[in-house]
C-alpha positions, -999 to +999 in steps of 0.1 A: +000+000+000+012+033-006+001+069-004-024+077-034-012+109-038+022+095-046+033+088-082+040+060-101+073+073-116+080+077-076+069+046-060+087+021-090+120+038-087+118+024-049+095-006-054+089-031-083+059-052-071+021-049-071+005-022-052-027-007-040-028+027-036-046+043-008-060+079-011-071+092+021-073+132+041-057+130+078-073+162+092-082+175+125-120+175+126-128+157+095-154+128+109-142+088+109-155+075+072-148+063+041-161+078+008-156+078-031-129+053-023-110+075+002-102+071+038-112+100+059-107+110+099-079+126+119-057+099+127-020+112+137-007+083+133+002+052+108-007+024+127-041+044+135-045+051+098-034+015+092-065+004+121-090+024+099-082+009+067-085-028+080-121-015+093-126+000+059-113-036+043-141-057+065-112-074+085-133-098+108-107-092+137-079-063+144-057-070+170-037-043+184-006-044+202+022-018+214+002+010+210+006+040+237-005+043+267+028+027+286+044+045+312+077+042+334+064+054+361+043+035+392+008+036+397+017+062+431+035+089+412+001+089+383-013+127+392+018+136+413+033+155+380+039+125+362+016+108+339+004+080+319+003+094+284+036+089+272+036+122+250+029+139+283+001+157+273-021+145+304-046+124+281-048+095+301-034+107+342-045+079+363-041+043+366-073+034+352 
């Protein structure tokens, strides 16, 4: 799969094989859908996009591992300036 946007002349200098290219808009408040063949949403990152595209493909099961939400830190020092989110934004502050 490879960015719809991208050209052909681009993608076979890098890559020889078959291909589906995937056409798609990434922006902040565009609602979850897909339309006219293009994947729409806000989704920041990759593996998000990647997520929405299974969904789009009728995958019968998504599993999902590694995605954020770790933390170094102990479940005492949550809410005592340090928190879960590992961007550090505060998302996600407690334990739960």
């Amino acid at each position: 799969m490879f960015k719809g946007s991208w050209s052909k002349k681009i993608i076979s200098k890098h890559y020889k094989g078959k291909y589906v290219p995937v056409h798609y808009v990434d922006h902040k408040g565009v609602p979850f859908g897909y339309e006219d063949g293009v994947v729409k949403g806000y989704f920041r990152t990759a593996g998000n996009l990647a997520i929405m595209i299974a969904h789009v493909m009728n995958a019968s099961k998504i599993s999902i591992i590694g995605m954020d939400g770790f933390t170094l830190h102990s479940t005492q020092d949550l809410g005592k300036g340090k928190n879960q989110h590992c961007y550090g934004k505060g998302y996600t502050d407690d334990a739960t």
